[in-house]
C-alpha positions in Angstrom: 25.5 43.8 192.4 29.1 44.5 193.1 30.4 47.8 191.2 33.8 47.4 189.5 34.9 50.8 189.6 32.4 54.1 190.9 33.4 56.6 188.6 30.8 58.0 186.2 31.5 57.6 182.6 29.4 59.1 180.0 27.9 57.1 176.8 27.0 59.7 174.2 25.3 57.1 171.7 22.6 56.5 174.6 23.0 59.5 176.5 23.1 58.6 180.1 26.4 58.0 182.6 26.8 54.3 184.0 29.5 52.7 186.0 30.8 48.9 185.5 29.4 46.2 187.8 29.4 42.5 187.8 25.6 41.0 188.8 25.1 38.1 190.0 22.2 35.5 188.6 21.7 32.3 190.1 25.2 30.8 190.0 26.7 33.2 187.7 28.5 36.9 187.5 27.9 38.8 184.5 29.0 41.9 184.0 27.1 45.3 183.2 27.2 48.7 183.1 24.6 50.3 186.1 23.2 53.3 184.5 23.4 56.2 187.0 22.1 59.1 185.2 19.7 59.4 181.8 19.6 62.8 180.2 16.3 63.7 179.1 15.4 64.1 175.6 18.3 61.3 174.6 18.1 57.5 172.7 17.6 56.3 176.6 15.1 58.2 178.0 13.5 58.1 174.6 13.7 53.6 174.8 12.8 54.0 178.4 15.8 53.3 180.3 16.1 54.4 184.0 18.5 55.2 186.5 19.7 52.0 187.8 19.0 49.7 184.9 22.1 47.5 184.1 23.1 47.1 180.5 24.8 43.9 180.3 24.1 42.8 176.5 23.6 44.7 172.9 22.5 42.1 170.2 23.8 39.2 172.3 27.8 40.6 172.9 29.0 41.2 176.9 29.6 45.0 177.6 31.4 45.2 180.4 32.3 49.1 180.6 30.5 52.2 179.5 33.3 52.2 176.4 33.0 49.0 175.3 28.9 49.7 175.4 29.3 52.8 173.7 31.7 51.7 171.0 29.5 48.6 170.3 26.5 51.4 169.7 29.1 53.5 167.6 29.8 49.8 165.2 26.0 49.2 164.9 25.0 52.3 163.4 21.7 51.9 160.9 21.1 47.7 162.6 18.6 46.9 164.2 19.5 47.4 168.3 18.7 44.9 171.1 19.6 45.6 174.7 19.4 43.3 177.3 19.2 44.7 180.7 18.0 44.4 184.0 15.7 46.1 186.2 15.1 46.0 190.1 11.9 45.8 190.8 9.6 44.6 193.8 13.4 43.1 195.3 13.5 41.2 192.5 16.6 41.6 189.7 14.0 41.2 186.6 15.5 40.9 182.5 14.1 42.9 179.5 14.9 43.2 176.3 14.4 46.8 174.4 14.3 46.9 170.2 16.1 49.9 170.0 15.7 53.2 167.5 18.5 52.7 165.3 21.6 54.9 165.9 20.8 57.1 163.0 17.3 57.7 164.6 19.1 58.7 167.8 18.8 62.6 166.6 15.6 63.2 165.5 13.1 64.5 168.0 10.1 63.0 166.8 11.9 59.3 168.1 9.5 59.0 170.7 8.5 55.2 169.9 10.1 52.3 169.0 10.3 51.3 165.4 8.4 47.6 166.6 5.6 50.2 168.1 5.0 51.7 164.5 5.1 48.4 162.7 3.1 46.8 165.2 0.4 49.8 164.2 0.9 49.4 160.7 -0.4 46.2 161.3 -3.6 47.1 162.8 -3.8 49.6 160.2 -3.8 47.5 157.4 -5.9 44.8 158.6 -8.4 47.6 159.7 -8.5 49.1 156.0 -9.2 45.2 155.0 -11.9 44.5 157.5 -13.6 47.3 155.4 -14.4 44.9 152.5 -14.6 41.7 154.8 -11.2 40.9 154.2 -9.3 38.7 156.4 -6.0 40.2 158.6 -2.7 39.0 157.5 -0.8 36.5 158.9 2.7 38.2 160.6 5.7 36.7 158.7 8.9 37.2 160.3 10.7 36.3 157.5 9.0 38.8 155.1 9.6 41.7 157.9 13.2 40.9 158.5 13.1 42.1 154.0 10.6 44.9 154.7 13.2 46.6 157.8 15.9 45.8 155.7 15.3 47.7 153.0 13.2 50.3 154.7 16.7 51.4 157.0 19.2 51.0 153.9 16.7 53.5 151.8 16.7 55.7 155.1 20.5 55.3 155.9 21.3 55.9 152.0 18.4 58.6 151.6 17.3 56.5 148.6 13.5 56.2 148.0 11.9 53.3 145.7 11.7 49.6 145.2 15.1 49.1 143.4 18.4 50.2 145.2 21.1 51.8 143.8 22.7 48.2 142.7 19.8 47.6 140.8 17.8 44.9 143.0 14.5 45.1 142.6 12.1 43.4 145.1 11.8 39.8 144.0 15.8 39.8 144.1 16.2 41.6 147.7 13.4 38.5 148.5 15.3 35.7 147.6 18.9 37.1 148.9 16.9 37.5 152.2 16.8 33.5 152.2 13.3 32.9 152.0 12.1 30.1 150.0 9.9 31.5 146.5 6.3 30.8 147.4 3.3 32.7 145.9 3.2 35.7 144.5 4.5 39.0 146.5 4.3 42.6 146.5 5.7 45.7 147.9 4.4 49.1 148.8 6.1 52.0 150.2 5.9 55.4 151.6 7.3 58.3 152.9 5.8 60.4 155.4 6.7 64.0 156.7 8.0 64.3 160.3 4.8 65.2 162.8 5.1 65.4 166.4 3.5 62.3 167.3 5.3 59.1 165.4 1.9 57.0 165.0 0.4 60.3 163.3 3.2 59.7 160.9 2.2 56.0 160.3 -1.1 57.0 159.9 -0.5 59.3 156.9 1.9 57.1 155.4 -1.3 54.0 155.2 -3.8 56.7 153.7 -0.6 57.6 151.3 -0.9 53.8 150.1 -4.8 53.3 150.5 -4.8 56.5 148.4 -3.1 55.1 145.8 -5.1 52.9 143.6 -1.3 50.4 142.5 -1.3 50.3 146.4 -4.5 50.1 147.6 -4.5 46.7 145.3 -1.9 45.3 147.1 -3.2 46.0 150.7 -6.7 45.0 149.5 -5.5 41.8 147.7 -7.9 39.0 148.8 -5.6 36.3 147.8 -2.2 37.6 149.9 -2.3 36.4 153.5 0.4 37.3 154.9 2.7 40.8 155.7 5.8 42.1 156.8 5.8 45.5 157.6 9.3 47.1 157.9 9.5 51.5 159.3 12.8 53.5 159.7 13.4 56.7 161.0 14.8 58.9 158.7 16.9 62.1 159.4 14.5 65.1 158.5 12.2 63.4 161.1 9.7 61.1 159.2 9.8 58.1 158.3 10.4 55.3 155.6 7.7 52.2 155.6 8.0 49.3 153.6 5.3 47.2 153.4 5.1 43.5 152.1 2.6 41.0 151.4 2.8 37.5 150.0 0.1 35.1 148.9 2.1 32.1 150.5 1.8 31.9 154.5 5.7 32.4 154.9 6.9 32.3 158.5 
């Protein structure tokens, strides 16, 4: 690792101080920003980051200085985040990739967990409730999550709640404008629970907010759907929005 230039500069959208650097992989120099201090309490510390990671990509474009990085975070406010970065560890210059809260998350203090942690839950969640009536778990569609997160950050970026935005599209038209081919039958649930301390407390409440509802209960406890999508958004008073969809068709 070679470093461009050794001043600090700070990136508030992450909260930590990095320096440019060019790294070298295999044949190649890439560049990066080497992080070399992550306030506590901030989007970093919060996704994990550590002194001395190197940033070198957010949702596949180059970054090569701390305000290119944190104007990139500044354009992708309310997307989903992806950082590529690397790591030293055991001598070895090892690559991650880190889902990131999304930038309007970046400010609540219960962000303590990924938003692919909480839907990864809400899975087990919901094929737990099932396994109650010896109901099969759900196959994980992609496709139908990319329509569940979609909709669960615009209602938490637009402070909207329901299944029908404020253009008037209900759920089968958000379906097929999210390119997925009509297939089965599908329906939506969602919820809305208060901020708590602990983020998977939060996505516990909101699945006994749906099992307690009898409309919602039906669609969780469907036996003919088999498969989900489970989309969850921080929102800015601290809990979150969850968006849950199922489809009788095995959709990708």
């Amino acid at each position: 690792m070679v470093y461009v230039d050794k001043k600090q500069v700070p990136m508030a959208e992450l909260g930590c101080y990095g320096v440019p650097v060019m790294v070298k992989t295999g044949p190649l120099k890439l560049p990066g920003i080497c992080l070399t201090g992550v306030r506590s309490g901030t989007r970093a510390a919060a996704n994990k980051l550590q002194t001395g990671d190197v940033v070198m990509k957010i949702n596949g474009l180059a970054v090569p200085t701390p305000k290119a990085l944190n104007d990139t975070m500044i354009n992708l406010k309310n997307s989903i985040v992806n950082i590529d970065y690397g790591r030293l560890k055991n001598g070895k210059f090892q690559m991650h990739r880190q889902e990131f809260l999304q930038v309007a998350s970046h400010a609540n203090a219960y962000a303590t967990r990924t938003v692919t942690d909480l839907e990864n839950f809400m899975y087990t969640l919901v094929d737990a409730d099932r396994k109650t009536k010896g109901l099969r778990g759900l196959r994980r569609s992609s496709g139908l999550a990319r329509m569940a997160r979609s909709h669960a950050d615009d209602m938490a970026k637009r402070s909207f709640t329901g299944h029908v935005t404020p253009e008037g599209r209900g759920t089968v038209e958000r379906y097929k404008m999210s390119g997925l081919k009509m297939e089965g039958g599908i329906t939506e649930n969602c919820a809305y629970p208060a901020a708590q301390s602990n983020p998977l407390d939060m996505v516990r409440s909101g699945e006994r907010q749906l099992m307690g509802s009898e409309e919602h209960r039906a669609n969780i406890m469907h036996p003919d759907i088999v498969a989900a999508g489970i989309g969850i958004a921080y929102r800015r008073d601290g809990g979150l929005t969850i968006v849950q969809v199922f489809s009788s068709a095995p959709i990708p």
